[in-house]
ZADORO-874034 format. One record per atom (N, C-alpha, C): x, y, z; residue number from 0; atom name. Coordinates in nm, 4 decimals. Layout:
N
        xx        yy        zz    k   a
         X         Y         Z  NUM  CA
...
//
This chain:
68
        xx        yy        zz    k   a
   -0.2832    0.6429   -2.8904    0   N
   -0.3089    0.6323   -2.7476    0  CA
   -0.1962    0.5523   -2.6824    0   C
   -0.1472    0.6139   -2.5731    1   N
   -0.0329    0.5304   -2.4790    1  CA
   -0.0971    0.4016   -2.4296    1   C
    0.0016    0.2842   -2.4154    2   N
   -0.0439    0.1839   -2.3500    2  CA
   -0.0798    0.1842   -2.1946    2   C
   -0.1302    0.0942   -2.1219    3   N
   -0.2192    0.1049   -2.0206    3  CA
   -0.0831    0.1079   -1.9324    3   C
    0.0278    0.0593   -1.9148    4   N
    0.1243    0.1040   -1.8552    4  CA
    0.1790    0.2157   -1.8907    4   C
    0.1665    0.3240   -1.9772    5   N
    0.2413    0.3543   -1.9204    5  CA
    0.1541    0.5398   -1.8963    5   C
    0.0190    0.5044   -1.9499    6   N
   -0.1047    0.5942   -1.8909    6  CA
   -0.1333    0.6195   -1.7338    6   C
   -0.0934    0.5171   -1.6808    7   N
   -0.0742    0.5022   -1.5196    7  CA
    0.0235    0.5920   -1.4623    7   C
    0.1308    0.5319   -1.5599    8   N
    0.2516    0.5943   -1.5214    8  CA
    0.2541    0.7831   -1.5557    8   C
    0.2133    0.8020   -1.6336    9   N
    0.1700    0.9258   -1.6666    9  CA
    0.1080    0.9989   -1.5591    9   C
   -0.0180    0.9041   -1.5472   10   N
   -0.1209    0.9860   -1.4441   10  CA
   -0.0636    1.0018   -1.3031   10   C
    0.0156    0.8780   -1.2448   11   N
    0.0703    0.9109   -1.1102   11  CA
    0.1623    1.0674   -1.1393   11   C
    0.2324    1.0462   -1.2473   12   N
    0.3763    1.1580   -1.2365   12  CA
    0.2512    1.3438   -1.2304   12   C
    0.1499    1.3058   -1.3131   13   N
    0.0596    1.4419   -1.2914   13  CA
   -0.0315    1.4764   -1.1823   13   C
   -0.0474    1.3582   -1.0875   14   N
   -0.0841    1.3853   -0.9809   14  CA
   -0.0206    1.4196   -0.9061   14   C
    0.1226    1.4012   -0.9152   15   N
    0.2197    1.4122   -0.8050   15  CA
    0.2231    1.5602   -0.8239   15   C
    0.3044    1.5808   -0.9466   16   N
    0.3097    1.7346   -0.9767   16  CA
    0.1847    1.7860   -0.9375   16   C
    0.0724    1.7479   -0.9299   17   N
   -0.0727    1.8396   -0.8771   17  CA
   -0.0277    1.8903   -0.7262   17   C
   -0.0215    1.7590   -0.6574   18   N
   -0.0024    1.7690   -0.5455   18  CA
    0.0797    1.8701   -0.5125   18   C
    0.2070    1.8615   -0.5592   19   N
    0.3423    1.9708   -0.4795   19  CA
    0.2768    2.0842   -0.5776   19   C
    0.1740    2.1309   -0.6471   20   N
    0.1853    2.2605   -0.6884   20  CA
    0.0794    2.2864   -0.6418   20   C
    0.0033    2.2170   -0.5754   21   N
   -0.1283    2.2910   -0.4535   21  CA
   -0.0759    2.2919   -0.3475   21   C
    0.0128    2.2297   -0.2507   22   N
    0.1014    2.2715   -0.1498   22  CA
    0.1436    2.3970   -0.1926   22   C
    0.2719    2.4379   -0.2951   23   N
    0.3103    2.4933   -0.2953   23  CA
    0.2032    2.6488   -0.2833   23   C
    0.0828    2.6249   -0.3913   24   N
   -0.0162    2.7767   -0.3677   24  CA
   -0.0674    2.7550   -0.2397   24   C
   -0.1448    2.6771   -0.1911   25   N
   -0.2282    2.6893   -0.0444   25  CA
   -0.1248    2.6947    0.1017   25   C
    0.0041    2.6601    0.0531   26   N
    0.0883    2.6726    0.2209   26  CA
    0.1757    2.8223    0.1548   26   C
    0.1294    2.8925    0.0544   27   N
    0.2420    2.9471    0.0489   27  CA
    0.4163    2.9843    0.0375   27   C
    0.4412    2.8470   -0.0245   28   N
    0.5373    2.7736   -0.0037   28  CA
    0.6363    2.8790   -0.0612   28   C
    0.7919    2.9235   -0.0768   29   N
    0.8965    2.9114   -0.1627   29  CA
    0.8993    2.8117   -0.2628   29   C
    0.9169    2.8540   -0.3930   30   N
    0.9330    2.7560   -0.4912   30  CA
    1.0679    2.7471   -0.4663   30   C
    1.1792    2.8154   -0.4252   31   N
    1.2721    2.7602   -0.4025   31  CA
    1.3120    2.7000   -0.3298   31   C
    1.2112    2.6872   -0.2199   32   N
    1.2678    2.5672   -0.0645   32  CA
    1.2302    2.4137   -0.1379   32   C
    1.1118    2.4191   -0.2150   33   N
    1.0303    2.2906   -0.2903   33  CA
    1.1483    2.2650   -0.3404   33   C
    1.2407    2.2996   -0.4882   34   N
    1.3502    2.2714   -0.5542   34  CA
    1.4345    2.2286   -0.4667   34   C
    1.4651    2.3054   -0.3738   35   N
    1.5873    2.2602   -0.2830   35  CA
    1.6044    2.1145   -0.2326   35   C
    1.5021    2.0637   -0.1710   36   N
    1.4131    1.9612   -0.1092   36  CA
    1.4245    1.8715   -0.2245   36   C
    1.3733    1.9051   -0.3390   37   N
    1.3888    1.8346   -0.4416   37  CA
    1.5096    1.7695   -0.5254   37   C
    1.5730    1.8614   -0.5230   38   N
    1.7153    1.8165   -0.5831   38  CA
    1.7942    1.7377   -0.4278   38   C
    1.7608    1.7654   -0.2942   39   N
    1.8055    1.6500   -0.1704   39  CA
    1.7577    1.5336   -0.2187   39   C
    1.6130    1.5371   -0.2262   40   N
    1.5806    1.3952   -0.2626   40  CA
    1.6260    1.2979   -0.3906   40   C
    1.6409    1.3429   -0.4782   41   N
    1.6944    1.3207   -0.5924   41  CA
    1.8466    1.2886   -0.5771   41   C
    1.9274    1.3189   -0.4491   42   N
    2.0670    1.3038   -0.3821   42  CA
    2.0450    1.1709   -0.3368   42   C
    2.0071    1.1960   -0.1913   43   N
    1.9332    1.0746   -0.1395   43  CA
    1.9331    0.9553   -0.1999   43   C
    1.8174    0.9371   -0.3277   44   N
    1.8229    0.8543   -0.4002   44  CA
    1.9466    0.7929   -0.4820   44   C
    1.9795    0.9112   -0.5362   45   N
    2.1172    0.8574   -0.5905   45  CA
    2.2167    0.7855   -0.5275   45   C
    2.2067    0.8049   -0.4013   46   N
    2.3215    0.7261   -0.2711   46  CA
    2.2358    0.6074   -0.2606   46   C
    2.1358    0.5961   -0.2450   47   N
    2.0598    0.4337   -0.1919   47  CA
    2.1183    0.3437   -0.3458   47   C
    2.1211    0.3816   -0.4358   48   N
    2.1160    0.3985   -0.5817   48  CA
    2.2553    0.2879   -0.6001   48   C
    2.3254    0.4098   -0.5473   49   N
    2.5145    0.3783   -0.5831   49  CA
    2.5491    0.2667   -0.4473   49   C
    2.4473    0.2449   -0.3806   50   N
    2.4821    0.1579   -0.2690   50  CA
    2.4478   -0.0002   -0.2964   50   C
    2.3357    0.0489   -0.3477   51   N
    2.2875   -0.0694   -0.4037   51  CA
    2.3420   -0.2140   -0.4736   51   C
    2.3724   -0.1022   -0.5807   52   N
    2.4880   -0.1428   -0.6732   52  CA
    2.6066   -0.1979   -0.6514   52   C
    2.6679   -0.1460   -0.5091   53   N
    2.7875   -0.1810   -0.5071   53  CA
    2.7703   -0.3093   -0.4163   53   C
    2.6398   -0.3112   -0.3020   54   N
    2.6269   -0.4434   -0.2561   54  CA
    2.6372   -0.5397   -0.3270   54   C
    2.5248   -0.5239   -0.4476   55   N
    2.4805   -0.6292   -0.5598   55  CA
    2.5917   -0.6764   -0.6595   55   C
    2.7722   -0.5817   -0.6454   56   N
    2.9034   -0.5870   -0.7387   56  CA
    2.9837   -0.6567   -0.6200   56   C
    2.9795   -0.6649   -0.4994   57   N
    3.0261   -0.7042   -0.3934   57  CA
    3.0012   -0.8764   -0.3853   57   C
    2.8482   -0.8949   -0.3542   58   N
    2.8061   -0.9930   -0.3390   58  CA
    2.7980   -1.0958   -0.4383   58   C
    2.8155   -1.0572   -0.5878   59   N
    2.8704   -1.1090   -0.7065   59  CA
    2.9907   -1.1753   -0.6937   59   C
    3.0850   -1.0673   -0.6424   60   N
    3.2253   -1.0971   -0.6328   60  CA
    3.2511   -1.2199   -0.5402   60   C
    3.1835   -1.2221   -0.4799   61   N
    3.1501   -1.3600   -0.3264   61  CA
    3.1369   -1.4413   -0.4029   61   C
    3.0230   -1.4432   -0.4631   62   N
    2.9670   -1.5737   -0.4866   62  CA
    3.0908   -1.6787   -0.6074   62   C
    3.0982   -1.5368   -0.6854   63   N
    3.2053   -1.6023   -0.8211   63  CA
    3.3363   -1.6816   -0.7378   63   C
    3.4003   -1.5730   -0.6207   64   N
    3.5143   -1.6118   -0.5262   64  CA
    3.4682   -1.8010   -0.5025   64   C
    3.3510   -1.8081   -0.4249   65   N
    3.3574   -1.9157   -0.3820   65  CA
    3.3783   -2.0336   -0.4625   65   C
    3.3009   -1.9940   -0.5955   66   N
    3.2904   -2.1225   -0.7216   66  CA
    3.3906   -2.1737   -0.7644   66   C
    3.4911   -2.0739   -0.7567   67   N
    3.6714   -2.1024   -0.8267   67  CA
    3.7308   -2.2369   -0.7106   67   C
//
């Protein structure tokens, strides 16, 4: 049996998938507009992602700058 983290974690990721695959039958959706949408968001993320990062490599660089 999976631990209680990560059974949660499980159950959200199969609800989610519930969700976008009853949209997808009851609105009639394109499975390919869903993918499309999907792989944006998955973009999206990746930019908040790589931004992040570079604040958090930036603001490093500050702080070390000042200590010298």
């Amino acid at each position: 049996m999976a631990k209680k983290r990560y059974r949660s974690f499980i159950t959200s990721v199969l609800a989610c998938a519930a969700f976008v695959a009853a949209a997808i039958w009851s609105w009639d959706l394109p499975v390919a507009s869903v993918v499309g949408y999907g792989v944006l968001l998955l973009v999206l993320l990746l930019v908040i992602v790589v931004a992040a990062l570079a604040t958090a490599a930036i603001l490093t660089w500050l702080r070390d700058r000042k200590k010298k």
